[in-house]
C-alpha positions as CSV (number, residue, x, y, z in Angstrom):
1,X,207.5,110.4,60.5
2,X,204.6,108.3,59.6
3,X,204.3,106.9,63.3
4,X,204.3,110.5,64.2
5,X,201.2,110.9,61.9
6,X,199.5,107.6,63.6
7,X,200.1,108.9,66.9
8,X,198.5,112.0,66.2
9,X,195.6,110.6,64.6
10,X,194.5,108.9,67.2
11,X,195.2,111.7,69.8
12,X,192.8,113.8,67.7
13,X,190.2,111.2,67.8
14,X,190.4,110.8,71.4
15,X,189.6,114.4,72.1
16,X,186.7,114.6,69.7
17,X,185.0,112.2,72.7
18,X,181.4,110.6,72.1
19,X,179.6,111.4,69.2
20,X,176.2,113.3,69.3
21,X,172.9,111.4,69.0
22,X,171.1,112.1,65.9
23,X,167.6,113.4,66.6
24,X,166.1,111.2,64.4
25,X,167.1,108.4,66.1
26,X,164.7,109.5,68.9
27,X,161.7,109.2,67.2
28,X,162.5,105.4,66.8
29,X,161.6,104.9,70.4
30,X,159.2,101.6,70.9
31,X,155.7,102.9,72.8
32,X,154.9,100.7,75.9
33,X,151.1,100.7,76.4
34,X,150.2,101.3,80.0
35,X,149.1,98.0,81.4
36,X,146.2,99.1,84.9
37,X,146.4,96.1,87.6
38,X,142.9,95.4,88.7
39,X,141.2,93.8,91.7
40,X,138.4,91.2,90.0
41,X,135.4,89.4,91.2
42,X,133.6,86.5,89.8
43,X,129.4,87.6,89.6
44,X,127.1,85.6,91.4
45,X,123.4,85.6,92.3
46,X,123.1,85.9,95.7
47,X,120.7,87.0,98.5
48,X,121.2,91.0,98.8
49,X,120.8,92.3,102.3
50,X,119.1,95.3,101.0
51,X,119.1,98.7,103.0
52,X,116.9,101.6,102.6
53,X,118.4,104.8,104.8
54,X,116.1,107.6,105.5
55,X,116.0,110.9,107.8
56,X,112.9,111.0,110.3
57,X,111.5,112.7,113.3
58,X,110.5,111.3,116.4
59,X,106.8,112.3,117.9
60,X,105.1,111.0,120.8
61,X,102.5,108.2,119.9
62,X,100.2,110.1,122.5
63,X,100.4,114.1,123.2
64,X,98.3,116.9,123.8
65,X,97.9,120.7,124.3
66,X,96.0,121.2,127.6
67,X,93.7,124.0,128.3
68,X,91.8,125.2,131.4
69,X,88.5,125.1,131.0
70,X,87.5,128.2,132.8
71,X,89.3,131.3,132.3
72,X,91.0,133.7,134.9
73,X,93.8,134.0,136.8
74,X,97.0,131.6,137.5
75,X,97.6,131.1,141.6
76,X,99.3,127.2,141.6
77,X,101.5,125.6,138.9
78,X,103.3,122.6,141.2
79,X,104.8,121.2,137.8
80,X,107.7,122.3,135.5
81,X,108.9,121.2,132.0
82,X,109.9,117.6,132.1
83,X,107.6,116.8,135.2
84,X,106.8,113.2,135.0
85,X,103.0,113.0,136.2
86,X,100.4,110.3,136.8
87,X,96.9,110.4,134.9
88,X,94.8,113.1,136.7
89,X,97.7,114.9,138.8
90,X,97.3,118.6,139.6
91,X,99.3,120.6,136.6
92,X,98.2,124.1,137.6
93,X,95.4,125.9,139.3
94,X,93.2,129.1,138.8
95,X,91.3,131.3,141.4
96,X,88.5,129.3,141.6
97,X,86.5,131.9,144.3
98,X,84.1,132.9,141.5
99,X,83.5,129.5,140.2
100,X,82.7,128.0,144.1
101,X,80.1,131.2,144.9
102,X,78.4,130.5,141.8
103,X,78.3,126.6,143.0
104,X,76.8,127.5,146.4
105,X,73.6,129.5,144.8
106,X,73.4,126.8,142.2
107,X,73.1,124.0,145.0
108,X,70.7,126.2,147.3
109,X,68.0,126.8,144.0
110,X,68.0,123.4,143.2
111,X,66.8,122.3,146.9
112,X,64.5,125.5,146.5
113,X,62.6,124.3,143.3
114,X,63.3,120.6,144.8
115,X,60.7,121.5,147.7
116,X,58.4,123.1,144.7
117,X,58.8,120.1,142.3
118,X,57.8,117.9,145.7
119,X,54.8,119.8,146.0
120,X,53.6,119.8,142.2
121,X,53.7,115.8,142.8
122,X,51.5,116.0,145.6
123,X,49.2,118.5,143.9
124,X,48.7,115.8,141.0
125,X,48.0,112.9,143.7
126,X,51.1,111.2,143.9
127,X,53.2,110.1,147.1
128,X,56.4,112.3,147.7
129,X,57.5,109.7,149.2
130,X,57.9,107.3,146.6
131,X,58.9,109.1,143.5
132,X,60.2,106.5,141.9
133,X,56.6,105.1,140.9
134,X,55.2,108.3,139.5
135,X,55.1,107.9,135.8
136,X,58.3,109.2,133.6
137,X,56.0,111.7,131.8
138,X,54.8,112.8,135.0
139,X,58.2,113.7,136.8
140,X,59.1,115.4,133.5
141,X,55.8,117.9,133.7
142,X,56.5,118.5,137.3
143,X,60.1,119.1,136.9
144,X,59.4,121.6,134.6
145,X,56.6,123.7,136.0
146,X,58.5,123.6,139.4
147,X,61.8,125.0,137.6
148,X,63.5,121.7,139.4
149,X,65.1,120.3,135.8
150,X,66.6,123.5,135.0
151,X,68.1,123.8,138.6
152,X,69.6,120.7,138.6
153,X,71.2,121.3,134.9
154,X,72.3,124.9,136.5
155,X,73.9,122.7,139.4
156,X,75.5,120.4,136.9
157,X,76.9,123.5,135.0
158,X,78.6,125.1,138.7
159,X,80.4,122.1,138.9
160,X,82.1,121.2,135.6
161,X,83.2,125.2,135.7
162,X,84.7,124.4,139.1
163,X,86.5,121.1,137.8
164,X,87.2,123.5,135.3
165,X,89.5,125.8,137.3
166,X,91.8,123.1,137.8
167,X,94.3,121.2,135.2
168,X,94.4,118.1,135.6
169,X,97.1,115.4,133.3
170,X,94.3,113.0,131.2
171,X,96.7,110.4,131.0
172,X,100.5,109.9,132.0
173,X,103.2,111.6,130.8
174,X,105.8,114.3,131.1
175,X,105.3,118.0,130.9
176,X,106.5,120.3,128.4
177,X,106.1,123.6,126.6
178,X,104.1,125.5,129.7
179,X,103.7,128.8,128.4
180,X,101.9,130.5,131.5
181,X,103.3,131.4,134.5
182,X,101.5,132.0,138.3
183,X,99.3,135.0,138.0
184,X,98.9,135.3,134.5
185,X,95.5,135.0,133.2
186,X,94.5,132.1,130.7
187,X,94.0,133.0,127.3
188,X,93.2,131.3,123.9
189,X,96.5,129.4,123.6
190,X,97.5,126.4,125.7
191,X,98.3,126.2,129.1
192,X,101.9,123.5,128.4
193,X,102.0,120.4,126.5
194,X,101.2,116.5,127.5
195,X,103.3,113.9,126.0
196,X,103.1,110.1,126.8
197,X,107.0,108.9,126.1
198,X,105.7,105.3,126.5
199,X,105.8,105.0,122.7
200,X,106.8,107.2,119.9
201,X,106.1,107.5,115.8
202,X,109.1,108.3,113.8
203,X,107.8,109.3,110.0
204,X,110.1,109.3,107.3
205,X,110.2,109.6,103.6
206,X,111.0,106.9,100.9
207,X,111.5,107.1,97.3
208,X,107.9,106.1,94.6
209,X,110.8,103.4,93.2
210,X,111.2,102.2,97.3
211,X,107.6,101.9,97.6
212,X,107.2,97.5,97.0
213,X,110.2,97.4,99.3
214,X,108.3,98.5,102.1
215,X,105.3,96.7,104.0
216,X,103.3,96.8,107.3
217,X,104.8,95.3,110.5
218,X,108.2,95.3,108.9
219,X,111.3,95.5,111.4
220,X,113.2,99.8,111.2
221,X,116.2,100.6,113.2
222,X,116.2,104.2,114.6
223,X,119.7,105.9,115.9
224,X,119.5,109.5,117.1
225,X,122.2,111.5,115.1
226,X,125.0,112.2,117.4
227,X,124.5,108.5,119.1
228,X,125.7,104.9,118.7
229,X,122.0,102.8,120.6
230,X,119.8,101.6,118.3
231,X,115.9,101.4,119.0
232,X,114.0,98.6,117.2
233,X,110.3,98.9,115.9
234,X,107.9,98.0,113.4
235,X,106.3,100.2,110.1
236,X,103.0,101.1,111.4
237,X,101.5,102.9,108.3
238,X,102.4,103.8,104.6
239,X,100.8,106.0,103.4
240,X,99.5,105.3,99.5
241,X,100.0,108.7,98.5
242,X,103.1,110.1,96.0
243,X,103.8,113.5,97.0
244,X,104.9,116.5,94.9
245,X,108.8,115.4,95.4
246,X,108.1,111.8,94.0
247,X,108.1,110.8,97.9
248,X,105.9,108.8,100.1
249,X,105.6,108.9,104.0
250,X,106.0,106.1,105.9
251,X,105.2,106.0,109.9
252,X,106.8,103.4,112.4
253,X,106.5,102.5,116.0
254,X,109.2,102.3,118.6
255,X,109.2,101.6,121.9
256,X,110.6,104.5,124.0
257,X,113.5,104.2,125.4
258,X,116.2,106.5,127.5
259,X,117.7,109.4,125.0
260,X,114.8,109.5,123.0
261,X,112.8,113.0,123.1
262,X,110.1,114.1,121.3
263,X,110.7,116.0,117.9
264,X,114.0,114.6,117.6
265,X,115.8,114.1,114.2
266,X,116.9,110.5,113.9
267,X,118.3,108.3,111.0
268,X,115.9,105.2,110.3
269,X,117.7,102.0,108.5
270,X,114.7,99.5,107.0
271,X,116.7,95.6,106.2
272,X,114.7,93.2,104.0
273,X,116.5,90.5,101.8
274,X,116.2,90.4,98.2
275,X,117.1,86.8,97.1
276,X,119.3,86.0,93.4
277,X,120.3,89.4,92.7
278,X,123.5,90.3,91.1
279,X,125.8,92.0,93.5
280,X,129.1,93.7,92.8
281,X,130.7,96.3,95.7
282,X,129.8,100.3,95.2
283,X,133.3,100.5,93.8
284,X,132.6,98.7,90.9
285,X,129.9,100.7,89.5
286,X,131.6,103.9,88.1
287,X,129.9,107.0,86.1
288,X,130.7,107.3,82.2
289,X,129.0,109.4,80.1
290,X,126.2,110.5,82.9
291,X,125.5,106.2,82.9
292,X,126.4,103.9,85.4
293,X,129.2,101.6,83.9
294,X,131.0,98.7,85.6
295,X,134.0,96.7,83.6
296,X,134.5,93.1,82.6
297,X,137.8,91.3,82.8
298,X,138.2,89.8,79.4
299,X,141.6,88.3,78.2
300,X,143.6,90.9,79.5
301,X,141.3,93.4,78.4
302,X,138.4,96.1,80.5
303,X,135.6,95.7,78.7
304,X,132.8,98.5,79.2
305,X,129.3,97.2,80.2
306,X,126.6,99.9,80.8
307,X,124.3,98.7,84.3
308,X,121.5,99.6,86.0
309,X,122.1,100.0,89.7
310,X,118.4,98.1,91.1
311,X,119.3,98.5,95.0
312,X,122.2,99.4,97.3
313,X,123.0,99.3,100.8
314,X,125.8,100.4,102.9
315,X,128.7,98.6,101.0
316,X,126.8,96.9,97.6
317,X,124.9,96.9,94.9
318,X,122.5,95.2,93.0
319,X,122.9,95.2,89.5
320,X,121.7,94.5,85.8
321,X,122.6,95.1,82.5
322,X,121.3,98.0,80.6
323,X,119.9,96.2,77.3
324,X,118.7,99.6,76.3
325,X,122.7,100.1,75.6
326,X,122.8,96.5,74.0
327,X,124.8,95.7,77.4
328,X,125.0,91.7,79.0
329,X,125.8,90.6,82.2
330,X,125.7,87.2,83.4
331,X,126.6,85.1,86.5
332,X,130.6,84.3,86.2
333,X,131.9,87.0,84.4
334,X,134.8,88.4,86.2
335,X,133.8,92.0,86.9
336,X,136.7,94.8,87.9
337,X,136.3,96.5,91.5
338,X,139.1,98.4,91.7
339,X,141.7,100.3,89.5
340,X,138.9,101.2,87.1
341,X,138.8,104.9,87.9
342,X,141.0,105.5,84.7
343,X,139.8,102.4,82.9
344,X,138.5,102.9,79.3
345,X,137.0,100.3,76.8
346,X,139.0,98.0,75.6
347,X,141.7,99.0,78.3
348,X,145.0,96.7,78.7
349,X,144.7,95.1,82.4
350,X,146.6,92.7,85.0
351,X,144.9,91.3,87.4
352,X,146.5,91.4,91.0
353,X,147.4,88.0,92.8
354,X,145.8,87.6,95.9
């Protein structure tokens, strides 16, 4: 009977199975703190390759708006947009029948009052023959009483407003904007556009802060957007001015150049070293509290050190502490550059093995 009771005891126990946690017990779990692994850098003063990066517009170094210098009636335009032409090349034409009758009666008065200015000479007992010894005062009267110095200016006149009829290129270039067609009449606006592609200006903006970076003769890079060549030049002008936007306008020269057009938008890169600067990579230089913050490596720890950011390029910056916060920074601390996105002060880190 009692091995009976045994039997069944243990039978009983078996079916019970495991025993239920106590709740309680759950609360004694031990908290791991989250450990970041970090990328780190050791800071050194080195020579920063600094970049300024702007958006500017391309101008020929030489254009102008042509106009006729007589007005009437279109009859030849031998040129179309993007016409290369040499200095004084035919551009267009106008009906020049008035301007060559009024030419022809100019040229006949003056030989009239020629004859009469001849005569005046002889009247105040000089040679005709030998003008050129008659006193300058002399010629002068006699021109004037004879109506021979106002034939020859009429003369003159006829034939600049011939030369006038015709357009001729004042230097060489290409050909653009012609807003006239044959037979129209000339007006107040210009006939087309003259631009010399030899050489363009690009101008572009840089910040007041940008302003000592920048000097005369120093070396831009200019890329048309949408394309990979690069055109070389040299800043031309800066002009000492500070505009509304806290901008000033700087002007370079480059050397034109196949793909380059006039009024084209372009991205200007301006290089110039800056020697013993700080210089950690972009990622390193996060945004706390609307501040630029970077973190030190410190016994296993992120410390938070508040920067100013003094120049950047493509890929760095150049950097100093912000002693207004009571930050320091100094050559071989070992600053974080990456897994600080999450970082706070004081922050548990491991640094990853190369």
């Amino acid at each position: 009977m009692i091995r009976n009771l045994a039997l069944f005891a243990l039978c009983l126990a078996a079916c019970k199975g495991p025993q239920a946690e106590d709740p309680a017990d759950a609360s004694k779990l031990v908290y791991t703190p989250e450990v970041n692994a970090v990328e780190v850098i050791t800071l050194r003063r080195q020579t920063f390759p600094m970049q300024l990066v702007a958006n500017g517009k391309l101008a020929a170094a030489q254009r102008s708006a042509l106009y006729f210098g007589q007005s009437g009636q279109i009859v030849a335009v031998p040129v179309g947009n993007g016409t290369a032409v040499q200095k004084g090349a035919v551009i267009a034409r106008l009906d020049d029948a008035e301007q060559r009758a009024a030419l022809e009666t100019a040229r006949i008065d003056r030989e009239r009052t020629r004859l009469e200015y001849l005569d005046v000479l002889a009247g105040l007992g000089y040679a005709v023959a030998d003008t050129a010894s008659v006193p300058a005062e002399v010629r002068d009267l006699a021109g004037i009483r004879s109506g021979y110095s106002a034939a020859r200016n009429n003369y003159a006149k006829a034939q600049r407003d011939l030369a006038g009829t015709v357009l001729r290129a004042p230097f060489s270039g290409k050909v653009a904007d012609i807003r006239l067609r044959q037979w129209d009449r000339t007006g107040s606006e210009p006939f087309c556009t003259l631009i010399a592609d030899g050489t363009y200006d690009v101008t572009f903006s840089a910040l007041e802060s940008e302003y000592g970076f920048l000097e005369r003769g120093q070396a831009v890079h200019v890329v048309p957007f949408g394309g990979e060549h690069s055109f070389s030049g040299r800043i031309r002008s800066i002009n000492p001015t500070i505009d509304k936007n806290g901008q000033i306008t700087v002007t370079a020269s480059i050397p034109g150049g196949r793909g380059l057009l006039d009024g084209m938008n372009v991205r200007v890169t301006v290089d110039r070293d800056v020697p013993r600067q700080l210089v950690v990579p972009k990622s390193a230089v996060v945004i706390r509290d609307g501040l630029e913050v970077l973190f030190r490596h410190r016994d296993g720890r992120a410390e938070w050190v508040y920067v100013h950011t003094l120049l950047a390029n493509s890929d760095s910056y150049a950097v100093t502490a912000n002693t207004d916060r009571g930050a320091t920074l100094s050559e071989g601390d070992e600053v974080i550059v990456s897994g600080n996105l999450n970082l706070a002060d004081g922050s548990r880190v491991v640094v990853k093995q190369p």
